[in-house]
N, C-alpha and C positions, 0 to 999 in steps of 0.2 A: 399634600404629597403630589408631586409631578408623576401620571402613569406614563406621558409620553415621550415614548422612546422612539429616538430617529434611525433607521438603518436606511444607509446605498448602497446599492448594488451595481457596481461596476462592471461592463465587459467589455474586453478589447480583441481584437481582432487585426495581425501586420502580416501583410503578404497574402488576403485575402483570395487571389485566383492562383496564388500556389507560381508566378513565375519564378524560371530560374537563371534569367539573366534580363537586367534591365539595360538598357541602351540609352544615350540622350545624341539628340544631333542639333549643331548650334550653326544657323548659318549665314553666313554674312556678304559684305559687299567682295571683302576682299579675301576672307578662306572660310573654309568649313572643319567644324572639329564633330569630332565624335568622339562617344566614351560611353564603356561599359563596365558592369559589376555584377560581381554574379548574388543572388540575393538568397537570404536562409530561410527556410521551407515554413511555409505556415506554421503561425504562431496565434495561440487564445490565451488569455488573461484574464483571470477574474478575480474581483475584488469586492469582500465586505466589509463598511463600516460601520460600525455600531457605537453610539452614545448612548452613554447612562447615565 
């Protein structure tokens, strides 16, 4: 009989310092672009798996 039993424990974490608007700026020889999006408020996730 196999006693060992596998469990993961998973945890996630998106938008970790909580901004509410991200920005990107692209710049080049000949224009510059920007672009932004406003981003959804921190988020945790956790997840167990367990095999038997």
């Amino acid at each position: 009989m196999d006693t060992s039993n596998k469990t993961d424990i998973e945890l996630g974490v998106r938008n970790l310092f909580n901004n509410n608007y991200l920005v990107s700026t692209n710049i080049n020889a000949y224009y510059t672009v920007q672009s932004g999006m406003f981003m959804r408020p921190r988020q945790v996730t956790a997840a167990i798996r367990y095999t038997f």
